[in-house]
N, C-alpha and C positions, 0 to 999 in steps of 0.2 A: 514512168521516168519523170523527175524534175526535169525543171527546165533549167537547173543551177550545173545538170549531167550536161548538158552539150558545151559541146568544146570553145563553138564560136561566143558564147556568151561568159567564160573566162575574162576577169581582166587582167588584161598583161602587166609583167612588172616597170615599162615604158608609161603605162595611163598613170599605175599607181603613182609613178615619180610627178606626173605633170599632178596628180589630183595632191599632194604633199608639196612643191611646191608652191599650188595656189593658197594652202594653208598656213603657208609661211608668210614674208613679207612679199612674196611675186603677183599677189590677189591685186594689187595696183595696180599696176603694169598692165596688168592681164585685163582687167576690169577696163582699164582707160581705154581699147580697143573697143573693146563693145559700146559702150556707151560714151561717145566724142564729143565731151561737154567742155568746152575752154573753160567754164568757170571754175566749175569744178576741178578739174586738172591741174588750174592756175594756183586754186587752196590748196590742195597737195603738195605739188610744188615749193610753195611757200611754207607748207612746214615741212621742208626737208626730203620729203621723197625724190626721189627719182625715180624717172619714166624716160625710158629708150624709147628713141621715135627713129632711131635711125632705121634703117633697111634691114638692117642683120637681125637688130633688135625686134622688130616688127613680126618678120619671118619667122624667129624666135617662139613670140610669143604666141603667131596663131598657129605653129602646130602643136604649140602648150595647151593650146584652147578645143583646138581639134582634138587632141588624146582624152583631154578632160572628158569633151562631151560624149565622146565615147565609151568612155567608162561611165558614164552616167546614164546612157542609154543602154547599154547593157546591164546593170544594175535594176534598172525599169522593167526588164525583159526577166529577170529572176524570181520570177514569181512574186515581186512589189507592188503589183497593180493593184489598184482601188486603192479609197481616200484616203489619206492622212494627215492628221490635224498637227501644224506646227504656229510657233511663235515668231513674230520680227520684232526688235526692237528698233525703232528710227525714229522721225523727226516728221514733224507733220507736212514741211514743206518739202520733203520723198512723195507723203499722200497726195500733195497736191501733184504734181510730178503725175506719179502713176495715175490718177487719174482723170488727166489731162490726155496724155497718151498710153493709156490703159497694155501698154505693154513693158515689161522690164529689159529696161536695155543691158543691167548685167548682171550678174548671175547672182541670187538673192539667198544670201547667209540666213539658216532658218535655224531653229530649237526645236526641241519638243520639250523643252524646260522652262514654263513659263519663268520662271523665279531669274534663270539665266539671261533670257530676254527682256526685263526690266533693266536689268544692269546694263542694254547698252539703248537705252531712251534718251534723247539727249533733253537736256536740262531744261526746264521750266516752256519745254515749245515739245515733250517726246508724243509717243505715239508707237501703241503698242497693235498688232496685227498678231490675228488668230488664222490662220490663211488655212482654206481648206487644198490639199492636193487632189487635183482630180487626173487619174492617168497621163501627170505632168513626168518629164524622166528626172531624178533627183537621187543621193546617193547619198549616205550616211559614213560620215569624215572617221566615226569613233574605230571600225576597221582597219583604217587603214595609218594611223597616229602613229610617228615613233615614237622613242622611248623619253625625247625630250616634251614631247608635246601633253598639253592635260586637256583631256576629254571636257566639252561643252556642249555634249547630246546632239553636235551638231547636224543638219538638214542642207546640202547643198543642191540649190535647187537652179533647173537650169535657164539660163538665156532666153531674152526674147521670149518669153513665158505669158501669156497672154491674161492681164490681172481683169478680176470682173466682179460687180456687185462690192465694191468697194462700199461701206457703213459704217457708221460711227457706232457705236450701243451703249458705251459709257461714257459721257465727257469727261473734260480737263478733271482732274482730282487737286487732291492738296500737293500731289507732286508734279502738277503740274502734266500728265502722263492720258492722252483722252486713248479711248479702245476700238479697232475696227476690227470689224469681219470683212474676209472677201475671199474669193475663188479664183485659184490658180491653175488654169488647163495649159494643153500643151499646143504651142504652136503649130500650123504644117509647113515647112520648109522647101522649097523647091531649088531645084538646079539651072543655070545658067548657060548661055552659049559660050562657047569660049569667045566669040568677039567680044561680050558683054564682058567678057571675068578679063580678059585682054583689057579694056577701057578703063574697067575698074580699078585693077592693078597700077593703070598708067596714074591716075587719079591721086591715090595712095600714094606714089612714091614722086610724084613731081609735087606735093605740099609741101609745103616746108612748114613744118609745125611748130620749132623754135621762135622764129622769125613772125608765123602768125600771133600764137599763144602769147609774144610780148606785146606786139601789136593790139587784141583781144584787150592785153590788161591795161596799157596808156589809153587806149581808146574810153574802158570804161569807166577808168580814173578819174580822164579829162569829162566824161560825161557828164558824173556824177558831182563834179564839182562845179557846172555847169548849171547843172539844175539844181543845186543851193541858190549859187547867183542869181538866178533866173526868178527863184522866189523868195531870194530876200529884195529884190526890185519890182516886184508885183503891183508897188504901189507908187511907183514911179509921180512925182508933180514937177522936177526940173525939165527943162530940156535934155542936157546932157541925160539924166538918168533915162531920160524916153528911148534918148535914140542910143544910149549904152543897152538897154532892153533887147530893144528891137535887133542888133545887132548881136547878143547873146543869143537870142533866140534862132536866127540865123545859123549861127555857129553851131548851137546845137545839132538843129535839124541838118548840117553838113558833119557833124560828128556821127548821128544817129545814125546816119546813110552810111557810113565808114564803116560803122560796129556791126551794121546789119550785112554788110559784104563782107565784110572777114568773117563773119557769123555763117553766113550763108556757103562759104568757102569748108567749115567746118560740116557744116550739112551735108554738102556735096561728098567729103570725105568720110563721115559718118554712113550717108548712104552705100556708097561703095566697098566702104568696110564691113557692113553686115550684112551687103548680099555677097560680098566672099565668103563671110562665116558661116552664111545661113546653107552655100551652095556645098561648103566642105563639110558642114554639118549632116543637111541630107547623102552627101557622097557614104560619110559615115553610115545613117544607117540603112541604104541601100545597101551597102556591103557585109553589115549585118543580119537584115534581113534576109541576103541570098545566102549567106554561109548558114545563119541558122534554118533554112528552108531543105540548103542540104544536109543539116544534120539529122532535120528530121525525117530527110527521105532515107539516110542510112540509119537511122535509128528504126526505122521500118523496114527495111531491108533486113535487119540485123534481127529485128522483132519475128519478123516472117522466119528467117533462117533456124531461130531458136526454138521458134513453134516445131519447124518441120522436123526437128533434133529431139525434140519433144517429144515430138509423138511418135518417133520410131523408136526411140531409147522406150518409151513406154511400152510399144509392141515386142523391142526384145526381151525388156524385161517380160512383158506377161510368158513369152517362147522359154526364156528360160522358167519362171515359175512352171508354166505345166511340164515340162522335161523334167524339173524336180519332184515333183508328183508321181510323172511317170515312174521316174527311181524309186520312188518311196513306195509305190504299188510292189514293185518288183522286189523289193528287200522284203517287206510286210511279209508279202506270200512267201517268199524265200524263209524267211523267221517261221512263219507260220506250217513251212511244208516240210524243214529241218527240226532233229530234235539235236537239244543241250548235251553236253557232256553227261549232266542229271539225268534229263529222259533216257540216254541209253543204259547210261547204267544201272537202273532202275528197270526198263525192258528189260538186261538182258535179266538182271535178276528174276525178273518175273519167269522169263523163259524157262530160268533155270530152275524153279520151284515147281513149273507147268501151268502156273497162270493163267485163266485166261483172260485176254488183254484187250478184246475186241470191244469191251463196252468203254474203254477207255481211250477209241481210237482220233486222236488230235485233230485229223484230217476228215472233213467231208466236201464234198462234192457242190451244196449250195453254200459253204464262204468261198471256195475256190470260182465260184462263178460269181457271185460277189465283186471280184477280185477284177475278173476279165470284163465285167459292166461298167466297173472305176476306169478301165483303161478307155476301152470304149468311148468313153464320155470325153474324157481327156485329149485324147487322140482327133475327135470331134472338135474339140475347141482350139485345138492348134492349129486344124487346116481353116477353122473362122479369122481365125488370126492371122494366119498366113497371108490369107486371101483381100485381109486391110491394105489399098494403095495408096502411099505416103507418096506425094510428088515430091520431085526436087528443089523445086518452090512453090510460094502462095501467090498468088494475088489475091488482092485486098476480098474480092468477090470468094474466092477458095479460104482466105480467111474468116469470110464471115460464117462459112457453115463447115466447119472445123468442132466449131459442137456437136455433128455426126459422130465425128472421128471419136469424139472422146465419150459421147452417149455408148456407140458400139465396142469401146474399149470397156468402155466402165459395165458394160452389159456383161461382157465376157470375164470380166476380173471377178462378178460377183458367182457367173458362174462357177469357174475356177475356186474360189473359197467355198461354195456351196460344196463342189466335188473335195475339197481337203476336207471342211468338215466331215463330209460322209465317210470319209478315207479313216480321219484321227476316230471315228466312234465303230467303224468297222477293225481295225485294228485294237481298240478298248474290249472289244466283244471277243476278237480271237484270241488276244494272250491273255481274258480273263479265263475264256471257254479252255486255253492251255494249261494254266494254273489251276483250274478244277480236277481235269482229267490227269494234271503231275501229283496234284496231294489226294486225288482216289487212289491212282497207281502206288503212292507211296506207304498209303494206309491200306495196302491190298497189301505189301510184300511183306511189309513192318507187322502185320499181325500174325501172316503166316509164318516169319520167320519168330515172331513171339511165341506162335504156340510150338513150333520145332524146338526151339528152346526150352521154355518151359517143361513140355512132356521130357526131355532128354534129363533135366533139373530132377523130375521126380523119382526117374527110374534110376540116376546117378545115386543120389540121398538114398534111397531104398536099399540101394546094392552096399552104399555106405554103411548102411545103420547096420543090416544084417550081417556084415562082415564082425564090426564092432560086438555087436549083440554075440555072435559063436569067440569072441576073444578074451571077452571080458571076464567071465568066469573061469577062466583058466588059472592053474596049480600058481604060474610064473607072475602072471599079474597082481596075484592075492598075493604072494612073496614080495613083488617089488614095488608094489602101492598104488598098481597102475591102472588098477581096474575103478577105483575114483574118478580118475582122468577120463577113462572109454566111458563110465556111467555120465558123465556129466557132456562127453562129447554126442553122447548118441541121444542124450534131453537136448541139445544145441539140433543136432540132425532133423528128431522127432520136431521140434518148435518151426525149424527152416520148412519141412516139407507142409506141416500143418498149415504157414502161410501161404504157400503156394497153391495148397490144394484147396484153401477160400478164397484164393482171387484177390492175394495183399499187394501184390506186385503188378495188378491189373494187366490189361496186355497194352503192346504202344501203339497208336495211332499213325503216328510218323515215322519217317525213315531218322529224322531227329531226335527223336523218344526212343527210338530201339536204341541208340548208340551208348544213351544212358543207360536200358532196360538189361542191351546187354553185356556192359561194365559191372552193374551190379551183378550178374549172375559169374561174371567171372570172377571177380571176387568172393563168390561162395563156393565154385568148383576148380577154380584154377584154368587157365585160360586151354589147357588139353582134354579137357572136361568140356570143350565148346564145341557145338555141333561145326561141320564145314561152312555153311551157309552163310554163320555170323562172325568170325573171326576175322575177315577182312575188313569188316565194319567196326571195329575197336581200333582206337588210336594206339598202339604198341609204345611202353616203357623198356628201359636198360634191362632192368632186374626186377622179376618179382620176388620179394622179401616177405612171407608168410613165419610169422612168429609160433613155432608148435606150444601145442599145450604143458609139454614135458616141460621148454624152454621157459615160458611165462609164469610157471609154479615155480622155477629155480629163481628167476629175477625176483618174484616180491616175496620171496625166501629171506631173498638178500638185503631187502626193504621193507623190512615187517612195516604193517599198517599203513602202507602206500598202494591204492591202485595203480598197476600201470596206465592202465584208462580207466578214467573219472568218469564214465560216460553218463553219469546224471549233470554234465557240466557241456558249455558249449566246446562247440571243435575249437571254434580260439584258443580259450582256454586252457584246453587239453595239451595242445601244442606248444603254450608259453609253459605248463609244468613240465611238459617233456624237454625241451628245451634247456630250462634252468637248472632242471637236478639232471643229467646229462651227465657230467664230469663226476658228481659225486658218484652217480649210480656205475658208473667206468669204474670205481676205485673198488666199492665193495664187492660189485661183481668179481673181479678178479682177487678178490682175498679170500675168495670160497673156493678155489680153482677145481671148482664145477668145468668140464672141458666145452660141454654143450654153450654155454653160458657166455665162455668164453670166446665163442666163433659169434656166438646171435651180436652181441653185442660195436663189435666195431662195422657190423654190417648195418646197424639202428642206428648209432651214430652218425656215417655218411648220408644213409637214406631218412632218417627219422622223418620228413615230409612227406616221404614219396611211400615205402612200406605201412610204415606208423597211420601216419594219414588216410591209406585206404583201408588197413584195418577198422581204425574209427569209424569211416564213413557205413565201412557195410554194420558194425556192430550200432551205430545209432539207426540205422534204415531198418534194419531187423527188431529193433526193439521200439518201436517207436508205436507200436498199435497192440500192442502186447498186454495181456492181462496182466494186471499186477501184480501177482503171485509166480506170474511164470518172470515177469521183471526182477522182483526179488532173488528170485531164485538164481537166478544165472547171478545178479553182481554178489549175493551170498559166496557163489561155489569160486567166485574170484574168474568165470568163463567166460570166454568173449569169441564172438566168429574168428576161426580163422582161414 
């Protein structure tokens, strides 16, 4: 904590006004209290100032002077302490002054601008002062400036300031300007009996200071005019001039005696006036020092309270982190002892194949125990925690070993992280050890329902081909041209089974790869042609649209020298010519009114992406590892999977 945080060291907007008044033209006024020089007072005077001496006025000015110094000692107390180098500008007969009586009777206008402190040297007699601050109370004006005032870096430093080691180090210059050093510390002020501040007060207000101050100035008018007389008769040879001498001199020494009583009347009033400032001054910071003493005791109060807030918010947090743990123990294993929507459907599938599933079983017995050691641990460190007792306050001695508290917190926090870490790399271990035992189970079901598929693929095409093969040469087929179409269907058959039966279509690994593996096979037997097992595992379309061979002969009948599929050309491609000649292929198809033709057609039109497209795909997958002769041959006979 600053010391700028405590409250009693605030200055109030009351000091501000007296420290801005003294910065205005009230610094007279204010000054002439402090240090009660008729002379001085009387040159003021004379040029124009006014100075209230009345009662009101007086009253006035020393609680102007009390708030000042208040804010100037609080100022001191804000972490301004240690030396600070500032500048005076003055007149060397202040130097003699100060150090004659080595303490400043009023409050000493300072810079930290040397440049600015030249400018107030007086003329061909100045005298410039480098003055060290030594834990003197003093306060910088440039804060507190309104808006009419212009910043002069100024240094107001306070009263009764005790000046020391006053030195010359540069004489007189061409401007006349010679340079001192010297040391400014702080006075110590003490307080008064009230008989005494009773006496003193009487003192102050039975002077009449109008009535002296003029007195003061005829006195040392008539003096000084005196002592010309005096020596321009020095050399006296008449009678008359002798005893005119002797008689001046006389007078004198009855005038001197006057000036030194009314002088000494000032003294008196001088005295009494700066043991009331000195004694309001100390009141001041007596009262500061007991308010910042309490502040500091509730600042430690407050300190102690915050610790204790501290450290149980610490403790709860840690109770709550392990309860979080705890949770997380218990979802983990929950995760870990639950299977997915995937895993079961996948189990039951396996079931349902008769699988066995037991090398694939998620759950054993040492991560489960695993599981209940984390807690263990955990559960351990919360009744450690538990067991920390946080008082409901410190003292200073309970505060000092408070580094316990926070050594055995900080012990248990580390254990704590130690236990999540073991937690976050035991959990990395089970659901990687899940994901192995998901994609063995998946690559157990997927292969076995590959080869169900597959075998069902070869014995379908078999049963296909031999149908075809007893059709083809029949009386009906040779009549109606058709036995082309079955020869070139049962090479399409014969090519399909050839790659299955070398392993073109590999078998799939994944439950993700059969979904493909077994799209493509439905595309070559038709999705009733699919064993039970795989059928729910294809994403189901509107309409299957399968183009016959009879149909495909009539369309590029009707389009000589067009294939329907380019299928030496990419699927893009294929698609943007199906696409484009669309309309036209609409027109001459129905100018053959082929009836067949007529129905394929507005069905390719709607679906052309969806039929067309899977057409494509099985007819490039099937030819794509194909001997070249046997590739020829099918785009030769114009054949394509259907």
């Amino acid at each position: 904590m600053n010391n700028t945080d405590y409250k009693s060291l605030e200055i109030t907007d009351e000091e501000i006004g007296a420290l801005r008044r003294y910065i205005s033209n009230a610094h007279i006024s204010m000054n002439a209290l402090l240090d009660i020089d008729p002379e001085v007072i009387n040159t003021q005077l004379s040029k124009g100032w006014v100075i209230d001496f009345s009662k009101k006025g007086i009253d006035t000015n020393v609680e102007y002077l009390t708030k000042l110094y208040s804010a100037m000692y609080k100022y001191s107390l804000q972490g301004n302490k240690g030396r600070t180098t500032v500048y005076r500008g003055t007149s060397k007969s202040e130097v003699t002054k100060l150090e004659h009586e080595k303490i400043s009777g009023r409050f000493l206008s300072t810079t930290t601008d040397r440049d600015i402190a030249m400018r107030f040297t007086e003329y061909r007699n100045g005298a410039l002062f480098a003055m060290s601050l030594d834990n003197v109370p003093y306060i910088s004006t440039d804060a507190f400036l309104d808006e009419t005032q212009v910043s002069e870096s100024e240094i107001l430093v306070s009263p009764f300031s005790k000046i020391e080691g006053i030195e010359a180090y540069s004489f007189q210059d061409i401007e006349g300007v010679t340079r001192y050093s010297a040391n400014v510390k702080k006075q110590e002020f003490a307080n008064i009996s009230d008989e005494e501040r009773k006496q003193y007060e009487e003192q102050i207000s039975s002077f009449n200071y109008e009535e002296n101050l003029a007195k003061y100035k005829d006195l040392s008018f008539k003096a000084e005019i005196m002592a010309d007389r005096i020596v321009s008769l020095r050399g006296a040879k008449t009678k008359d001039e002798r005893e005119e001498l002797a008689y001046m001199m006389e007078r004198q020494s009855e005038l001197l005696n006057e000036l030194n009583e009314v002088s000494a009347g000032f003294k008196t009033v001088k005295t009494a006036m700066t043991a009331i400032l000195q004694d309001r001054f100390k009141t001041v910071e007596l009262e500061i020092d007991r308010e910042l003493e309490q502040d500091k005791k509730e600042f430690e109060n407050e300190e102690r309270k915050r610790k204790v807030e501290l450290e149980r918010e610490r403790k709860a947090t840690l109770l709550r982190d392990a309860d979080k743990v705890l949770t997380g123990i218990d979802l983990a294993k929950e995760a870990y002892e639950t299977k997915d929507a995937k895993e079961v459907e996948l189990y039951s599938k396996a079931e349902e194949l008769g699988l066995d599933v037991s090398k694939v079983q998620t759950v054993d017995p040492t991560t489960l125990a695993k599981f209940e050691e984390l807690k263990v641990n955990i559960e351990r460190i919360k009744r450690e925690i538990e067991a920390i007792e946080i008082p409901d306050n410190m003292t200073n001695e309970e505060m000092a070993v408070t580094s316990e508290h926070n050594a055995k917190i900080n012990d248990l926090h580390t254990k704590l992280s130690m236990t999540v870490q073991m937690l976050r790399e035991c959990e990395k271990t089970i659901f990687e050890q899940k994901g192995k035992s998901k994609a063995l189970l998946s690559r157990e079901v997927a292969t076995r329902l590959g080869q169900d598929l597959t075998s069902k693929a070869r014995e379908d095409l078999l049963k296909e081909e031999q149908t075809l093969e007893a059709k083809k040469d029949s009386l009906w087929d040779k009549i109606t041209g058709k036995s082309k179409i079955k020869a070139a269907q049962i090479e399409n058959i014969r090519l399909r089974r050839e790659l299955i039966e070398r392993g073109g279509l590999g078998l799939p690994s994944s439950m993700e790869e059969m979904t493909t593996y077994a799209t493509k096979y439905k595309e070559v037997l038709g999705e009733s042609s699919l064993p039970e097992s795989v059928r729910g595992i294809i994403p189901r379309t509107n309409t299957d649209i399968v183009v016959t061979y009879e149909e495909r002969e009539q369309i590029e009948a009707a389009r000589p020298g067009t294939s329907l599929i380019p299928i030496d050309k990419s699927k893009k491609e294929i698609l943007s010519v199906l696409d484009s000649q669309n309309t036209t292929l609409k027109a001459r198809i129905q100018s053959t009114h082929i009836p067949s033709s007529k129905r394929a057609i507005p069905e390719l039109e709607i679906q052309t992406k969806n039929s067309v497209e899977r057409c494509l795909d099985t007819a490039l997958y099937y030819t794509t590892d194909m001997p070249e002769e046997q590739r020829d041959k099918i785009i030769k006979d114009r054949v394509t999977i259907g």
